[in-house]
Backbone as numpy.savetxt, mean C-alpha at the origin, in Angstrom:
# Nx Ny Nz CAx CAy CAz Cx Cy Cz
-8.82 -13.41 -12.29 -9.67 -12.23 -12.29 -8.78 -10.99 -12.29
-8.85 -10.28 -13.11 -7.61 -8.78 -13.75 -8.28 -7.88 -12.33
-9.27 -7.74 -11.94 -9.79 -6.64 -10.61 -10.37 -7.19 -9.92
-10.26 -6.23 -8.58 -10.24 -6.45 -7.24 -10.76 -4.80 -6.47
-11.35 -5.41 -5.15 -11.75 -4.14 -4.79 -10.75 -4.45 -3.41
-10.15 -3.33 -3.66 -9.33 -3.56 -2.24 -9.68 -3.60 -1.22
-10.39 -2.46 -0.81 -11.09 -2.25 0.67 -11.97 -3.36 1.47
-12.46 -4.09 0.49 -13.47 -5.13 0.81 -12.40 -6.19 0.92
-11.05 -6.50 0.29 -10.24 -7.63 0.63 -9.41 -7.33 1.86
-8.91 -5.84 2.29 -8.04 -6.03 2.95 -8.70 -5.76 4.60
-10.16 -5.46 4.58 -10.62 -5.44 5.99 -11.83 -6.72 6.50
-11.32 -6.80 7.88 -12.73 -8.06 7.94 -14.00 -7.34 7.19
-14.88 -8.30 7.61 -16.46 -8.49 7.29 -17.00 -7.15 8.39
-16.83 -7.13 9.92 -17.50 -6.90 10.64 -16.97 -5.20 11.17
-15.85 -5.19 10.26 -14.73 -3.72 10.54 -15.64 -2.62 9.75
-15.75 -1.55 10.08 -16.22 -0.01 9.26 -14.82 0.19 8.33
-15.27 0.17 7.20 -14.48 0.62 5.67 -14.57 2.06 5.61
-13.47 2.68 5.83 -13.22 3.85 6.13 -12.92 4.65 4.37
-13.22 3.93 3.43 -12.79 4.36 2.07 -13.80 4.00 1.58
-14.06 4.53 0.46 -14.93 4.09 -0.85 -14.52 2.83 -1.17
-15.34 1.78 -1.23 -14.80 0.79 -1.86 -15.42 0.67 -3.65
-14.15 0.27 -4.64 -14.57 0.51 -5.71 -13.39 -0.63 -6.67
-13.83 -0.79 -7.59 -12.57 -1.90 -8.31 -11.88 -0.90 -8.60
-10.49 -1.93 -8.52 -9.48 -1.35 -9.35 -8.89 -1.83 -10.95
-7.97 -1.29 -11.42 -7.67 -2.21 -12.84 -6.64 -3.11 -12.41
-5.84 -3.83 -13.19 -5.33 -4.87 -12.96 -4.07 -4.29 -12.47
-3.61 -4.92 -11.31 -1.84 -4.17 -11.26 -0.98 -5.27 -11.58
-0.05 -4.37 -11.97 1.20 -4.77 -12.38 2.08 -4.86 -11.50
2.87 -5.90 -10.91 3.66 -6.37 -9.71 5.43 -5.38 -10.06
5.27 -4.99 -11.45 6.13 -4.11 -11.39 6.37 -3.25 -11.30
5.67 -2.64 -11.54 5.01 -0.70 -11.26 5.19 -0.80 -9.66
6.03 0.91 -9.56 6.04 1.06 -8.30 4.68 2.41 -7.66
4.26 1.23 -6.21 3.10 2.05 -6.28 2.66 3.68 -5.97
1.57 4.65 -6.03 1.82 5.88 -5.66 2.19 5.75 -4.14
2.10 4.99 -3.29 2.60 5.28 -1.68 3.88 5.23 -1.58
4.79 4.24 -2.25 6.00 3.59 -2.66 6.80 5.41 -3.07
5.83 5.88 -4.16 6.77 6.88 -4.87 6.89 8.18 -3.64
5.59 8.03 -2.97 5.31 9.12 -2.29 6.54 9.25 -1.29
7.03 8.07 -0.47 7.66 8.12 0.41 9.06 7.59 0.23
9.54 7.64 -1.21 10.85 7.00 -1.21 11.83 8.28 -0.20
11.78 8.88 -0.60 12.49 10.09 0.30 12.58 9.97 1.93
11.06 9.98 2.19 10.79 9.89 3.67 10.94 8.57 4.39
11.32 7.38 3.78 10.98 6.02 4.14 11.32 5.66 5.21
12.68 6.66 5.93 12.98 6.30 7.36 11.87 6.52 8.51
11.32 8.04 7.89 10.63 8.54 9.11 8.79 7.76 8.92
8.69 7.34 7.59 7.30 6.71 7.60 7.27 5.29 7.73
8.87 4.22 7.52 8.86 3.27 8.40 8.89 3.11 10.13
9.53 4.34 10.67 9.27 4.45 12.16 7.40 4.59 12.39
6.65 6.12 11.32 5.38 6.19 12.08 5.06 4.64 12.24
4.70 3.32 10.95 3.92 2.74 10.88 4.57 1.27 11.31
5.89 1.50 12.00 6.40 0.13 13.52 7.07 -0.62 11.88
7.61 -0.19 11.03 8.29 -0.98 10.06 9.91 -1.41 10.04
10.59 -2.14 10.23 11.75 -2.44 10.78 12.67 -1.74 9.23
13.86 -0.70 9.76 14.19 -0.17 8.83 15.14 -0.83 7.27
15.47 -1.88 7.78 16.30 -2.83 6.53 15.17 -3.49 5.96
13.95 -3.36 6.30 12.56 -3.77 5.59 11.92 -2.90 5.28
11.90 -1.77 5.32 11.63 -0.15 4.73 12.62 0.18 3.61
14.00 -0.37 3.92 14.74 0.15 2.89 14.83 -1.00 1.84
14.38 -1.83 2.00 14.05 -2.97 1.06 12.59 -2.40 -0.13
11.81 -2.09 0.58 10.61 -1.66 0.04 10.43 -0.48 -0.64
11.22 0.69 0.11 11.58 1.87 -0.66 12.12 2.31 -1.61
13.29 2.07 -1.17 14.78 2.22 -1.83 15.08 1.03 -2.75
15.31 0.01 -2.32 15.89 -1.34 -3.41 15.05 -1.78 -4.19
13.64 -1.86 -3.67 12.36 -2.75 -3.90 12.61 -3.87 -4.53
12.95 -4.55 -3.04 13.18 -5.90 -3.21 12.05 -6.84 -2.18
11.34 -5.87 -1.54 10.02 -6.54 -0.80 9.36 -5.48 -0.96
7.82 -6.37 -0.70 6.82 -5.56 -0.88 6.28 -5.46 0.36
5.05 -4.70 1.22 4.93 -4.78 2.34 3.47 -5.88 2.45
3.37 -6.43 3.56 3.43 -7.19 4.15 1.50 -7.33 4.27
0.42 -8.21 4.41 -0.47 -8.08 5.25 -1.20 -7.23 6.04
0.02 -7.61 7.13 -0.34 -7.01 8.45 0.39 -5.73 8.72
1.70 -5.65 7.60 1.53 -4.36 7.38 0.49 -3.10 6.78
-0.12 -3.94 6.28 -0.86 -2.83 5.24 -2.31 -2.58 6.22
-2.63 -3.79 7.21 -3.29 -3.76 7.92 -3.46 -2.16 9.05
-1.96 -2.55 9.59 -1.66 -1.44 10.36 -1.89 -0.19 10.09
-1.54 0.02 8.84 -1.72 1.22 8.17 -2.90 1.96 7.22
-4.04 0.86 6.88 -4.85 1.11 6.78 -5.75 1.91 7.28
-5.84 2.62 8.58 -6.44 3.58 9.03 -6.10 5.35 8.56
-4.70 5.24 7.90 -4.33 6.25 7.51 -4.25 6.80 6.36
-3.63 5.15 5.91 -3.77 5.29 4.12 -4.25 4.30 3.43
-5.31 5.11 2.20 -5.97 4.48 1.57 -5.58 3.67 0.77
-5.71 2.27 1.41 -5.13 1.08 0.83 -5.22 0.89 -0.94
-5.75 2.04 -1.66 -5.61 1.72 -3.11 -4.24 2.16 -3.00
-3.77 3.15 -2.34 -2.26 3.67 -2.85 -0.92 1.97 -3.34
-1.45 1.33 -2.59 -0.43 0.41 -2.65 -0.41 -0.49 -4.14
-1.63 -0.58 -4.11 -1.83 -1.13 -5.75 -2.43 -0.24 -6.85
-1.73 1.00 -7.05 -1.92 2.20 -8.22 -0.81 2.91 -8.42
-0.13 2.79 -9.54 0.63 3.54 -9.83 0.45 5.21 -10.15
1.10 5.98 -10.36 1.13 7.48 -10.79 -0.19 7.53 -11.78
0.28 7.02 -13.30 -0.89 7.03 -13.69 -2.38 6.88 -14.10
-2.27 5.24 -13.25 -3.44 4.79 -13.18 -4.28 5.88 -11.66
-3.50 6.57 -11.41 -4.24 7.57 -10.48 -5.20 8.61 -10.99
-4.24 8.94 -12.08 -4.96 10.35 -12.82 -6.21 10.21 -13.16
């Protein structure tokens, strides 16, 4: 299946969806995403806000050689809208 609605995959059943939930288009595991681009700069200080261990921030940021995690995205879901992780720059516009 090419789409997915994120919001509805990445929170339980019984949790308040704090976003629009809406499909997305298909992502590409290579495209780096708009949160990815947003914070390559900042990655030290936005792996500390969101408890991310920093040789696993700088893996994700900087090298992108991991992607983040579950229960990372879990964590952070209250802040940021979990499409950022699977949308690139221009599939934003």
């Amino acid at each position: 299946m090419p789409y997915f609605a994120l919001a509805g995959w990445l929170f339980f059943t019984d949790e308040e969806i704090p976003y629009s939930i809406r499909t997305l288009p298909e992502w590409n595991p290579d495209d780096t995403s708009v949160f990815i681009q947003q914070h390559k700069k900042d990655w030290k200080q936005t792996a500390q806000k969101y408890d991310i261990e920093e040789e696993n921030a700088r893996n994700i940021f900087v090298n992108r050689r991991a992607n983040f995690t579950l229960m990372q995205m879990r964590r952070m879901a209250g802040e940021v809208n979990p499409e950022e992780w699977f949308m690139n720059e221009m599939s934003n516009s």
